[in-house]
N, C-alpha and C positions, 0 to 999 in steps of 0.2 A: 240844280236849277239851270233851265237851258236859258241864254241868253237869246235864241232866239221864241217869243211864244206867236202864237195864234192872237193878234189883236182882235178883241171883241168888237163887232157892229151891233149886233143884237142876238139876246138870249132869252131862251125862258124854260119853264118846268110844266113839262105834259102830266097833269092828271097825280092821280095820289096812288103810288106801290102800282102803276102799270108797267107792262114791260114789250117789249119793241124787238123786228131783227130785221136785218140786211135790206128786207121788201117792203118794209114800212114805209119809206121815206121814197117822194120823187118831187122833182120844180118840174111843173111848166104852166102855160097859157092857157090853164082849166078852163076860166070861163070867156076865154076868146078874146079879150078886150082890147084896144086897138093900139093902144100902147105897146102890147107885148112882151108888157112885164111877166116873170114869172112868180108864182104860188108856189109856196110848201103846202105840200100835201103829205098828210101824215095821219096812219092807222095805226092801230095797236091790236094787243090779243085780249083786250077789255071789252073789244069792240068799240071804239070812239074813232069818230072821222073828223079831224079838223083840216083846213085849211087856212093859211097864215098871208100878208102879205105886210112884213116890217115895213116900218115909218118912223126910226127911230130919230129924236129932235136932234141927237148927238151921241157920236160914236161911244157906247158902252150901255147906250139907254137898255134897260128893261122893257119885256114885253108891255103895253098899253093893250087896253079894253077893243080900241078901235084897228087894233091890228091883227085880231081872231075875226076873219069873215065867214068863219062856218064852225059849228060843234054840233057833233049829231053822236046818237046813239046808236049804232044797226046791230046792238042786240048779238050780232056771232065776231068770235075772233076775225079780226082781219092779217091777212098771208101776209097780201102786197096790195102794191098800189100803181096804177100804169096812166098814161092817159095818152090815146091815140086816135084815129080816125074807124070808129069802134060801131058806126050808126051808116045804116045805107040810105043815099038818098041826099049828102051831104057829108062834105070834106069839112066840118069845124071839129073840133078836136071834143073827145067826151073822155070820163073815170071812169075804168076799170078798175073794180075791187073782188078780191079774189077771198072766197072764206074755203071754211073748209068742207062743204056739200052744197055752196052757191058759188058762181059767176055773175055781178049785178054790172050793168052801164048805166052810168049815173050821167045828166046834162046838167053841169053847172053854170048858173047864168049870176051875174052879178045886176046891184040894186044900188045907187046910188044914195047915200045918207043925209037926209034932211036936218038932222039935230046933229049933236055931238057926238053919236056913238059912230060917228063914219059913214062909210059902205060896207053892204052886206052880201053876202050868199045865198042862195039856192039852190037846192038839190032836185033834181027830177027825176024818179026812177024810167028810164028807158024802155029795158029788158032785162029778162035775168035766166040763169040755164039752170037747173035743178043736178047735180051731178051725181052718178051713182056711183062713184067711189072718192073716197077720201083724197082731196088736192095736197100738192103739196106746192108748187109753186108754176110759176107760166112765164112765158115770152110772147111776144106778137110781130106783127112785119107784113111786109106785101108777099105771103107765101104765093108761089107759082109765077109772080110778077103781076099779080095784080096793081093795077094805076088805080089810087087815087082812095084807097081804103085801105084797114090794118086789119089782118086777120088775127087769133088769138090762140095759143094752144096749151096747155093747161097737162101736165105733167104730175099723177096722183101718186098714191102711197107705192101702191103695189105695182109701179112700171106701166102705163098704158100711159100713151100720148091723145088727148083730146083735142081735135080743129076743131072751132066754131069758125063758122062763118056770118059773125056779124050774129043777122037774130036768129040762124039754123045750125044746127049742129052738121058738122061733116065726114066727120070718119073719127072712131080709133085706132091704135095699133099699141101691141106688145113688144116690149122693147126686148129683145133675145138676151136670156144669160142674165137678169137683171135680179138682182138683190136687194139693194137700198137707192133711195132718190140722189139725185146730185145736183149742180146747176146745171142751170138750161138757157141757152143762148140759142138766138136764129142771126145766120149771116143771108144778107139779102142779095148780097152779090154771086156767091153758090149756091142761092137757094138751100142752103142747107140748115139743121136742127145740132147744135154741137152739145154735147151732153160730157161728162167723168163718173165713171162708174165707179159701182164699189170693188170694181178690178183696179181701179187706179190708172186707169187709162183714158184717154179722152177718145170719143167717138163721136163720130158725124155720121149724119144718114139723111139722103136726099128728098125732099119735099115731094119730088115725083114719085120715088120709090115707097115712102109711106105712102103715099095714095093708091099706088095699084098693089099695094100687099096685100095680106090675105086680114080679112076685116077682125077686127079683136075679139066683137060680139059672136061670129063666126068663128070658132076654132076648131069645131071637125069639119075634117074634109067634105067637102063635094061631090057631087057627079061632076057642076060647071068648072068645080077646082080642077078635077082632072083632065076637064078638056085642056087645059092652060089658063083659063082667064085669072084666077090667082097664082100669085109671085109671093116668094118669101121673104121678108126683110131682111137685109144684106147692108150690113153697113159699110160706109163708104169709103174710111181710114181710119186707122187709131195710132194714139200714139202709147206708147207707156211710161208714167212721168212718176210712176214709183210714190206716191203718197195721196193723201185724200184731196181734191179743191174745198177752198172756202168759196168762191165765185169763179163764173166764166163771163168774157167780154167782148164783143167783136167791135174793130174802130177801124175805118176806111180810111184811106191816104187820099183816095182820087175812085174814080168810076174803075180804073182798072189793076188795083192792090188794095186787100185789104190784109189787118194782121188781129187773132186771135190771141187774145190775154187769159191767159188763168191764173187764178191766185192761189198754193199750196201753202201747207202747213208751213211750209220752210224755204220754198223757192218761190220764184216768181218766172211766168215763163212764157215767151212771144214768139207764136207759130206762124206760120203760113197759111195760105190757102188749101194747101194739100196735105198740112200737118207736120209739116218739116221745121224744125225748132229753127227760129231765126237768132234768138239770142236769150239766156236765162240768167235767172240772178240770186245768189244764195244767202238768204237774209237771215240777219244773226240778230233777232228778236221771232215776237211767236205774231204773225199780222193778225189783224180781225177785218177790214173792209180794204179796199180799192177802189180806183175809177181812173181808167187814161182814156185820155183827150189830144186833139190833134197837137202839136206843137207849131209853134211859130218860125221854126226852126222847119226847112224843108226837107222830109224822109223821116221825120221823128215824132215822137209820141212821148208826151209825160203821162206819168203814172202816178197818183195818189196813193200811197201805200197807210193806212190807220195800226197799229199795234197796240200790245197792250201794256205798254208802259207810257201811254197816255202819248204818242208822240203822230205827229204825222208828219212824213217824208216824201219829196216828189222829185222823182228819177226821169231823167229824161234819157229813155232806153234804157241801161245800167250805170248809169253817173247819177250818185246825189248830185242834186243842184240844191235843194233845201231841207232842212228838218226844223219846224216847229211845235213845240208843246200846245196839248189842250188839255183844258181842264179837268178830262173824263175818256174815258173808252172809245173811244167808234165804234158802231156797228152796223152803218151806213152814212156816205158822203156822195155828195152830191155837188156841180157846179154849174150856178146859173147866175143872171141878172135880177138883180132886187132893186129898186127903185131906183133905177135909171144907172146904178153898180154893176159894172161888167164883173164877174170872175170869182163872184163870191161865193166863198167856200160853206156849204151846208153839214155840218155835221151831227149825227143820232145816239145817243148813246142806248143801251138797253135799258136804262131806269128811268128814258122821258127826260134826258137832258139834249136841248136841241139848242147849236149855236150856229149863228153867223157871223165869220170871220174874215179878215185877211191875214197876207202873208205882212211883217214887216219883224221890224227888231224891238226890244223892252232892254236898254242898258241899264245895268247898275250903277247908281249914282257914289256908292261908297268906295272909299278911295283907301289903302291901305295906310297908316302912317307910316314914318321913315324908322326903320329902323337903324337905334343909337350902337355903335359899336364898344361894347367895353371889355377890356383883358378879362379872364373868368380866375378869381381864387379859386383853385382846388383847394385849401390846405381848409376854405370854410365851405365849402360843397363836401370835403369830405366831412366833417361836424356834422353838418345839416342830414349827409346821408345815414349817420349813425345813430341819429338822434327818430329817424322816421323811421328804421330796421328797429329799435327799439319799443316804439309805439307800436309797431305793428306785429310785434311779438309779446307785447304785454294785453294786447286786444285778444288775438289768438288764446293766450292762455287765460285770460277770464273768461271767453266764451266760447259758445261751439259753436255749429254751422247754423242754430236757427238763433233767433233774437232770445237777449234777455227777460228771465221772466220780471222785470218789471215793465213790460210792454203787456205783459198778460192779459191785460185788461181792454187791450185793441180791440177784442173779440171773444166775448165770453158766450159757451154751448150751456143751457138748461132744457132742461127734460122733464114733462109730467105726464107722469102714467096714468090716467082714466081710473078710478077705484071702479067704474061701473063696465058693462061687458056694452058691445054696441047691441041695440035692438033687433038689427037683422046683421046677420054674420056676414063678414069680406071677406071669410077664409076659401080659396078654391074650391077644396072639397069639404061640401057644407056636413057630410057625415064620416066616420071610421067606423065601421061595424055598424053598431047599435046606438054610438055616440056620438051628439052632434061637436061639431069644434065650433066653439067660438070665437071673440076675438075681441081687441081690446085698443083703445085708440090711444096712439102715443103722440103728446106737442111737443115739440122741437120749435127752441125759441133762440133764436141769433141776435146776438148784441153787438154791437159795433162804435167805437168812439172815432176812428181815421175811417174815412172815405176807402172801399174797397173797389174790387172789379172782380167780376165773372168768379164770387165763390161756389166752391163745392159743398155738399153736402151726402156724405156716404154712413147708411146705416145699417149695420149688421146684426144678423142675429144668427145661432148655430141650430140648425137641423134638429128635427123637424118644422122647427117654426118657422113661417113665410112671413115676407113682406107684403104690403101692394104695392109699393113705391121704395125702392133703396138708393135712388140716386135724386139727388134735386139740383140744379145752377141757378144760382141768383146774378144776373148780370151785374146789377148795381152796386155791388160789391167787385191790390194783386199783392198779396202779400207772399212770400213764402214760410212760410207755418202749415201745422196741424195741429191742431188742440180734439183733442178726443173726452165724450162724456160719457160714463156709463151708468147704466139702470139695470134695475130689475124691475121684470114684469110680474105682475100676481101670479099666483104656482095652480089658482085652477083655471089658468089658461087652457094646461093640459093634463092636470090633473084633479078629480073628484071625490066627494065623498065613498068609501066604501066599506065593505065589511071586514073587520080584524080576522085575520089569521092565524090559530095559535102556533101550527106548527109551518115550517119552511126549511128550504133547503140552503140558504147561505145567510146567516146571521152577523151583525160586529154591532159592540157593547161600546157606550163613549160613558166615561168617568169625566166628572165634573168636581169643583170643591164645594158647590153649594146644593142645598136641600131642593128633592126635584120640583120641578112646576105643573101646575097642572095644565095634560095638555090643551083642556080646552081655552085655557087662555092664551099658549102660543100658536093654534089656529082656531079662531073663532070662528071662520067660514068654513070650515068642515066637521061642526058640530051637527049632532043630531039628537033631535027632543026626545026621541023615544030611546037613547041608550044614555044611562046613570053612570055605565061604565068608562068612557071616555074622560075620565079625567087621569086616566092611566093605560089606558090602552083607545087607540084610532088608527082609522084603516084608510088609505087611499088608491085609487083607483085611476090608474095612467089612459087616455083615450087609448086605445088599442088593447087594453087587456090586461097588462102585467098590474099587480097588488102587492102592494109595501103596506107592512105592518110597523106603528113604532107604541113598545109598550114603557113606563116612566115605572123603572121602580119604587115600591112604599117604602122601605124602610132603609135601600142603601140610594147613594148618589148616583147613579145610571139609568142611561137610555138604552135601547135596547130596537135597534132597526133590523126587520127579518123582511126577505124575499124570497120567490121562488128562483129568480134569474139575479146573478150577483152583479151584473152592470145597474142594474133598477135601485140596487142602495142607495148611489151617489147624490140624486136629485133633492132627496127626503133627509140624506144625514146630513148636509152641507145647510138645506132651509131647514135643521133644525137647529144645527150649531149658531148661524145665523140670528134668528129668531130668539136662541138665548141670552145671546152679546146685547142684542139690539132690548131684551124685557131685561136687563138687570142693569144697562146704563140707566134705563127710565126710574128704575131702584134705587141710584146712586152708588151701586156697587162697583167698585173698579180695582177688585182682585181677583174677577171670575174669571174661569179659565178652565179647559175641555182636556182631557187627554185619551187616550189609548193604550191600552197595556196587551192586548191581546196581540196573537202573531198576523203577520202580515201576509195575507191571501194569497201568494206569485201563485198557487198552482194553477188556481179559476181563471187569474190573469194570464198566464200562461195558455192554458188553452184558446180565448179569443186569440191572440197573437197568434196564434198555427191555422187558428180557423181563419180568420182574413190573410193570413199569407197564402194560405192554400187558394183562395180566393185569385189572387193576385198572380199566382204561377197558373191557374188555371184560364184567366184571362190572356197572358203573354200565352199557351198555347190554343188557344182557339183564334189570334188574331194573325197569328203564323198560319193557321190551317186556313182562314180564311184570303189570307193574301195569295197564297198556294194555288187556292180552288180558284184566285180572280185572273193568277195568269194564265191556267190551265184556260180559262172561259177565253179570256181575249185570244187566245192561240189558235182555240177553235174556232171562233168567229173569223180570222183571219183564213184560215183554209177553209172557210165553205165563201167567204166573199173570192177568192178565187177561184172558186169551181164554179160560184156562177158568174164572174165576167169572162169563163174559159168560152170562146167561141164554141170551143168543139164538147158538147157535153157530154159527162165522164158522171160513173155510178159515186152517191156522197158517200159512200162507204159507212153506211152508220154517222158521220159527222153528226148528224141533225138529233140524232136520240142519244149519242154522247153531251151535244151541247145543252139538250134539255134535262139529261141529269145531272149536270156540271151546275147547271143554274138553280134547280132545285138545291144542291149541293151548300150553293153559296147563299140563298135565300135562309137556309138551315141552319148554319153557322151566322150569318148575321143574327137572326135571333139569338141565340146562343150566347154571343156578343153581349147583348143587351142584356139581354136575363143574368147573367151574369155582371154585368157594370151596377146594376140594379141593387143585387145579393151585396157585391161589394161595398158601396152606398151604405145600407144596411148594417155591414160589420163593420165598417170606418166608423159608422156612429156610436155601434155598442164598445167598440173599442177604445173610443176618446171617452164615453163616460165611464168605462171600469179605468179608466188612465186616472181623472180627474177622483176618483176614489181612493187609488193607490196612495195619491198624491196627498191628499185631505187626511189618510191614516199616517203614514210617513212624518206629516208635520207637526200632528198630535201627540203621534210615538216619541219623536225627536226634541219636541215642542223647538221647532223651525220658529226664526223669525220671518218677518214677511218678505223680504230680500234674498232667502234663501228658500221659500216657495217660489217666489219670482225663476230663481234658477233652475227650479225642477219642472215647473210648468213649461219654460223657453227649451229644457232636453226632452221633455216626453212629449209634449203639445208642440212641433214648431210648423206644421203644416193645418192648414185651414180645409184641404183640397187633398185628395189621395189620386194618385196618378201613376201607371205605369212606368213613365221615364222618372219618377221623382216618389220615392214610396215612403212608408213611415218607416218600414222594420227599417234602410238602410240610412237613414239621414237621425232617426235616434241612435242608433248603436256609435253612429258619429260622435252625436254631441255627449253620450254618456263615455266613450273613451275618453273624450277629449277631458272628462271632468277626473275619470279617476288617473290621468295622465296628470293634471296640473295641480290643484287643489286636494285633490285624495289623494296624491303619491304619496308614499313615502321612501321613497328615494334617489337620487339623483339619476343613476340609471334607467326608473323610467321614465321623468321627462326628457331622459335625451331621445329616447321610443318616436318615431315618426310616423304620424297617419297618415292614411292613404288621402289624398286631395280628390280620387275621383270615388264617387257615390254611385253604386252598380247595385243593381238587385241581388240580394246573397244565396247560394244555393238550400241554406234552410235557417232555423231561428236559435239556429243551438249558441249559436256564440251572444246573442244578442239576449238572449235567458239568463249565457252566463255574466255577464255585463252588470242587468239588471241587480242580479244576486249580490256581485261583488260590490254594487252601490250601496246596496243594503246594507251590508256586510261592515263596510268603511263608516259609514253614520252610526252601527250600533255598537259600533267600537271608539267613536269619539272626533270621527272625521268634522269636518262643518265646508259647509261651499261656500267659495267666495269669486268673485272675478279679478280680484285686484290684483295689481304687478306683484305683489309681497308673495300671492297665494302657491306662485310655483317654486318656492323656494320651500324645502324637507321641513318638515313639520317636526318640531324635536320637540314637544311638549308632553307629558306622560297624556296618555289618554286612560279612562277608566276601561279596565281590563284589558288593554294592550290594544294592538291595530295591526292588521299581516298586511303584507305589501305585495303586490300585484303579483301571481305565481308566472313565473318564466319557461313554466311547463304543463302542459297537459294532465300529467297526473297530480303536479300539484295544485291547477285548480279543478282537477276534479276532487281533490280532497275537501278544498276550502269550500265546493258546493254543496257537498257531501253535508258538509257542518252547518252550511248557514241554511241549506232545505229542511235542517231538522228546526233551525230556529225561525224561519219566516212562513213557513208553509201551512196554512190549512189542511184539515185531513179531511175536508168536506169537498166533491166533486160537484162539476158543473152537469145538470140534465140535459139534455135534446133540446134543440131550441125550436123555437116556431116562429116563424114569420109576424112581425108584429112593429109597429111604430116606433120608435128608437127614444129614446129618455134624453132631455139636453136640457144646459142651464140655461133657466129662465133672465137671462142679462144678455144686456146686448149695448153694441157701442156705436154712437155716433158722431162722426169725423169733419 
C-alpha cells in the first residue's frame, strides 16, 4: 500500500462492459463558454459520446445526474477524440471525432438549466469526410503555418497519411517501408509529422515534402512525373530507439525549442528537434499512458508516466519527484482546469473508469505497539518445538496429499445415462457404412456442500466414442481434489441386433457355477420376435461390420462367445460376465462366480503387438524421410533465392524442376505421414481391446481379486494416447519387468537386477512377448501381485506345482518359453484384417 495515493475529486463508471484506449479521452473548452472551464470529453468503441463537466459538493463526491451535459449514441466505434479550430470562417474551437471509415466535426454549444437537471449540451453535425480506408488514429495543428485554423491529418491501417483541410480533403501520401500503424504527433514549430514505425525507429517527415510527393492515389509514374513535378518522400531523420512506442508528444519551451517525448515499452525518451536524444529514462515497470507538460521550473518538463501496477509517477526530466496510487489502470491522462481547479489530473482506465484527482498524501493512522522485551526459554521452545514436529508427523501419516475422505461429501459427481437414444443424432458422422450411429444423452450432476470457485469438469470416453462437450468450468465454484464417477453407457450405442454365426475363427468358453440364463433375458434390447432360438444362441452386430456370436449351453454351465476378429471378444464377454453378476444379485445369489479354463490366447495377442509395432517403426521412418526431403526443399529454395538476387544472371541449372520434385516429394510423404498415424489409431485401439481380453481371461484363469486386476490393467493399459516419443511396447515391457522383478521374484538376486530409467523404442517385440510369457508363467504357478513394501521380499511359500525364477540366460528362457507357449497358446491364427471401426468399452469417467 503506497502512502502516497491519488486523492479523489470526483469519479464515475462509463457505460456497462465498454471499453476505451489512449484517444478516448481529451479536456477542453468544447462549447466555448466564457468561463473557460474545461470538459471531459470521452468516446468509446461502443460508440457513446459523452461530455462531463464535475460539480462535486465535496471532494470524493460521485458523479450527479447534472454533471453529464451530453450522452449521445453515433452508432460507430469512436478512435479519438480532438477538439480544435476544425471549422472555416471562425476561430471558436469545434470536436473532432475520428471512427473508423468517418471523420465527423461536431459544434457544441451549451443550454443553460432551468430546473434541477442543470445545464445541457448540444451537438451539431458540421461536416464529415467519408474515408476510403480503414483510420487508425490522427493529429492536427496549423500544417504549413497556417494562422488562425487547425488542420487534420488522419493516419489509416495500411500507412497513407490523409490532410483535410477543414471541409476539403487535400492530399494523401504513402508512407515508404511501412508495415504497421504507430503514433502520430505534428510538431508546429518544424512543421513536421513525427511517426515510430514498426522498424522501431522514430521518423519525421516534412509537411512541405508530403505535399509536393508523389500523390498516393497516384502511384504509377507519369509523363508530368517525369518532367520533375513529382518528388519522392524522403524522410527527414530517424532515430532508432530499439523497441515499439506506446505514444509520441511534442511540448514547446518557448517559440524557439521545442522537445519530442516518446513513450517505449521500457524506456522513456526526450529528443530534440533534429532527433538527437536529449536525455532517456529506463523504467523498471511495463507504462501504459503519459503526458508532459511545461514545468515551473525554467528548461524542464514533467512527465506523467501511468503503469500497470496502478501507479502514477511524475518525473521531472529523469528525477521522480512523485509517485501516487490509483485505483485502476490508465490508459489515458490528461491535465486541465475543472471548476475554477487548476492542475487536475484526468485519468481513463480501459473498462470506463474515469477519475479526477490530485496529488497529495493518505497517512496511516495505525501505530505499531511497543514492543515488551522478555529473555526467551529454550529449554520450553524446545518442548513446544517437539510437540509441533510430532503433530505434524502424525498428520502426514494419517493422510496424504488430498483431504480426508470424510470431507467426501464437499462434492459429490452423479451420472444418468438416458435409457432412450436422442431423436436426431449429435454424433459427427451421422452414418458408418450402411449404419446410422446414434447417440445418447448423459446428466452430470455436481453437488456441492463448501462454497467452490472455477471447478472443472473433464469427461472421458475411449475410442471410438466421441463427445460433443468433454470439458466444462463452473466459475462459481478452489478446492484441491479430484473425485472421478464412472458409468456405462448402453452397448447399442455401438452395437446391434444381428444374425448368429455358427462357425468363427477365434472362440473362448466362460464356466460359471450356476445353471445358464436365458439370453434373452440378459439382453432384452437385442431380442428378435421372429427367432425362438435366442434363448441360447444371439448375434450382434458392431457399427462397422465385425459380428460376435454368443451361444448359452443347454445342458452344461457355459457361455460360449465366437468371432471372426479376436479383438471383437472383449466388448460382448465382459457385458456378458457383467450382465450375469448384475441378474443373480437381483436373484439374491451371492456365491456366483465366472471362471476360465481354457488356454490363454498370447499367439492372436501376439500378432496385433508386431502389427502396431510395425506401425510405429514405420512411422518413425517416414517422418525421418520426410524431415530429409524438408531440408533438401529449404536448401533449394535458398540457391534459387540467390540466383535470382544475383545482379548478373546465371542458367538455374535445373534448380526449379529439382525444387518441384522435392515438393512433390514432401507433399508424398506427408500423406504417408497421415495415413499412417490414422492405421496406427486404428491398431492402438484393436490393441487395448485384445489387452483388455487378455486381462478379463487372466483374472478368470487366476480368479484375481480386484486389486490385482487393478495391477494388471495399470502394466498393460498405462497410456490413454500412443505416441512416437512414448509408445506402449516400451513403457509396458517397463511396468511388467518391474513386476516380475519385485512381487514375481523369486529370488533375491533378481531384485537386486536394475531397470533401465530411460524408455526408448526397442528394436523389436521379442523380449516384450517374452515378458508377457514369463508373467504368465509366475501366476500359473502360484505367483499373486501385490505393490506393498513386504512384496519384494523372496516368496518362500510352496506354491502349487512349484514357480522357476527368472532365467539368467537366453537359452534358459528360451526353454521356459518353449514350455509355457505349449501352455498359454492358442493353436487358432489370426485372418487378414480389414479396415473397420475399432470395439471399446462402453464406460467412461467423469472428473
Amino acid at each position: 500500500m503506497s502512502l502516497f495515493k491519488a486523492r479523489d475529486w470526483w469519479s464515475t463508471i462509463l457505460g456497462d462492459k465498454e471499453e476505451f484506449d489512449q484517444g478516448c479521452l481529451c479536456l477542453a473548452n468544447v462549447d466555448n463558454s466564457g468561463n473557460g472551464q474545461d470538459k471531459i470529453i470521452v468516446g468509446s468503441f461502443m460508440g457513446y459520446l459523452r461530455i462531463f463537466s464535475p460539480h462535486p459538493a465535496k471532494t470524493g463526491d460521485g458523479a450527479q445526474a447534472e454533471d453529464l451535459l451530453l450522452e449521445v449514441d453515433l452508432r460507430d466505434p469512436v478512435l479519438q477524440v480532438e477538439v480544435g479550430k476544425f471549422v472555416s470562417g471562425t476561430e471558436m474551437l469545434h470536436l473532432a471525432v475520428l471512427h473508423s471509415r468517418k471523420l465527423c466535426v461536431y459544434s457544441v454549444s451549451g443550454t443553460l438549466g432551468n430546473v434541477e437537471h442543470g445545464n445541457q449540451c448540444q451537438m451539431k453535425l458540421m461536416y464529415e469526410h467519408n474515408l476510403q480506408r480503414t483510420a487508425c488514429n490522427m493529429t492536427y495543428g496549423s500544417f504549413g503555418g497556417v494562422k488562425g485554423r487547425d488542420l487534420i491529418c488522419i493516419q489509416s491501417m495500411d500507412g497513407m497519411l490523409m490532410v483535410f483541410e477543414q471541409e476539403s480533403y487535400a492530399f494523401g501520401r504513402f508512407l515508404p517501408g511501412f508495415l504497421l500503424p504507430g503514433p502520430l504527433a505534428y510538431s508546429s514549430r518544424t512543421d513536421s509529422f513525427l511517426t515510430v514505425s514498426s522498424c522501431q525507429q522514430v521518423e519525421s517527415y516534412k509537411y512541405q515534402v508530403l505535399a509536393f510527393a508523389t500523390d498516393a492515389d497516384k502511384r504509377q509514374e507519369t509523363e508530368q512525373q517525369k518532367l520533375g513535378s513529382g518528388k519522392r518522400l524522403v524522410v527527414d531523420w530517424t532515430l532508432n530507439i530499439g523497441e515499439q512506442a506506446l505514444d509520441i508528444c511534442i511540448v514547446s519551451f518557448n517559440q524557439s525549442a521545442s522537445s519530442v517525448f516518446v513513450l517505449g515499452e521500457r524506456n522513456f525518451f526526450c529528443l530534440k528537434d533534429n532527433g538527437q536524444i536529449r536525455f532517456m529514462k529506463k523504467l523498471d515497470w511495463s507504462p501504459s499512458c503519459f503526458l508532459p507538460y511545461c514545468s515551473v521550473s525554467e528548461g524542464t518538463i514533467n512527465t506523467l508516466i501511468g503503469n500497470h501496477n496502478n501507479m502514477l509517477h511524475i518525473y521531472q526530466d529523469v528525477t521522480l519527484k512523485w509517485a501516487t496510487q490509483l485505483p485502476h489502470i490508465p490508459v489515458a491522462v490528461r491535465v486541465g482546469c475543472l471548476h475554477d481547479l487548476k492542475g487536475v489530473i484526468v485519468t481513463l482506465s480501459d473498462d470506463g473508469h474515469l477519475q479526477c484527482s490530485y496529488l497529495g498524501t493518505d497517512p496511516s493512522l495505525f501505530q505499531a505497539p511497543n514492543v515488551q522485551s522478555r529473555e526467551l526459554n529454550y529449554d520450553e521452545l524446545d518442548v513446544e518445538m517437539k510437540e509441533l514436529q510430532k503433530i505434524i508427523k502424525d498428520v502426514n501419516k494419517s493422510q496424504g496429499v488430498w483431504p480426508m475422505t470424510e470431507r467426501e461429501d464437499d462434492l459429490n459427481v452423479s451420472v444418468v445415462v438416458s435409457p432412450n437414444f436422442d431423436s436426431v443424432s449429435q454424433a459427427t458422422d451421422v452414418e458408418v457404412g450402411t449404419d446410422l450411429v446414434p447417440s445418447v444423452t448423459v446428466k452430470v450432476t455436481l453437488q456441492n456442500r463448501v462454497i467452490l470457485q472455477k471447478a472443472k469438469l473433464s469427461v472421458y470416453v475411449q475410442p471410438p466414442l466421441e463427445l460433443t462437450c468433454d470439458q466444462f468450468t463452473f466459475q462459481f465454484m478452489s478446492i484441491p481434489r479430484v473425485i472421478q464417477c464412472k458409468f456405462r453407457l448402453p452397448l447399442k450405442l455401438i452395437c446391434l441386433p444381428g444374425q448368429p454365426s455358427k462357425t468363427a475363427s477365434h472362440k473362448i468358453t466362460i464356466d460359471t457355477n450356476k445353471s445358464p440364463v436365458s439370453l434373452l433375458s440378459l439382453f432384452p434390447g437385442f431380442a428378435s420376435q421372429s427367432d425362438d432360438d435366442q434363448v441360447n444362441v444371439m448375434g450382434f452386430h458392431f457399427l462397422g461390420g465385425a459380428r460376435i456370436t454368443v451361444l448359452a449351453s443347454k445342458t452344461s454351465q457355459r457361455y460360449r462367445i465366437q468371432s471372426e476378429q479376436f479383438e471383437d471378444l472383449w466388448l460382448i464377454t465382459n457385458e456378458l460376465i457383467l450382465r450375469l453378476q448384475e441378474y443373480f444379485e437381483k436373484q439374491g445369489v451371492k456365491d456366483f462366480a465366472c471362471s476360465f479354463s481354457g488356454s490363454i490366447p498370447l499367439q492372436e495377442y501376439f500378432e496385433l503387438i508386431d502389427h502396431h509395432f510395425e506401425l510405429r517403426i514405420n512411422g518413425e521412418k517416414l517422418e525421418e524421410l520426410l524431415s530429409e526431403r524438408a531440408v533438401q526443399f529449404r536448401a533449394i529454395q535458398r540457391r534459387l533465392l540467390a540466383r535470382f538476387k544475383d545482379k548478373t544472371p546465371a542458367p538455374l541449372q535445373h534448380l526449379d524442376t529439382l525444387l518441384d520434385g522435392t515438393y512433390k516429394q514432401v507433399i508424398a510423404l506427408a500423406d504417408a505421414v497421415e495415413e499412417n498415424q490414422g492405421n496406427l489409431f486404428q491398431s492402438f485401439t484393436r490393441l487395448k481391446s485384445a489387452t483388455h481380453l487378455v486381462i478379463l481371461l487372466i483374472a478368470l484363469w487366476q480368479k484375481l481379486s480386484a486389486d490385482q486386476v487393478a495391477i494388471l490393467e495399470a502394466a498393460f493399459l498405462p497410456l490413454q494416447e500412443d505416441t512416437q516419443e512414448l509408445g506402449w511396447e516400451e513403457t509396458v515391457d517397463a511396468a511388467i519387468s518391474h513386476l516380475l522383478k519385485t512381487c514375481l521374484s523369486k529370488s533375491s538376486k533378481e531384485q537386486a537386477m536394475n531397470l533401465n530409467s530411460q524408455l526408448n523404442i526397442p528394436k523389436d517385440t521379442s523380449q516384450l512377448k517374452k515378458h508377457i510369457t514369463l508373467l504368465c508363467d509366475r501366476l500359473a504357478k502360484g505367483g499373486r501381485l501385490c505393490l506393498s513394501t513386504d512384496a519384494a521380499a523372496p516368496q518362500t511359500m510352496v506354491m502349487p506345482g512349484g514357480c522357476t525364477t527368472i532365467p539368467e540366460s537366453d537359452l534358459e528362457e528360451r526353454s521356459v518359453e518353449q514350455d509355457s507357449t505349449e501352455l498359454f497358446t492358442n493353436h487358432r491364427h489370426l485372418t487378414a484384417e480389414t479396415p473397420r471401426p475399432e470395439v471399446s468399452p462402453l464406460q467412461g469417467v467423469s472428473e
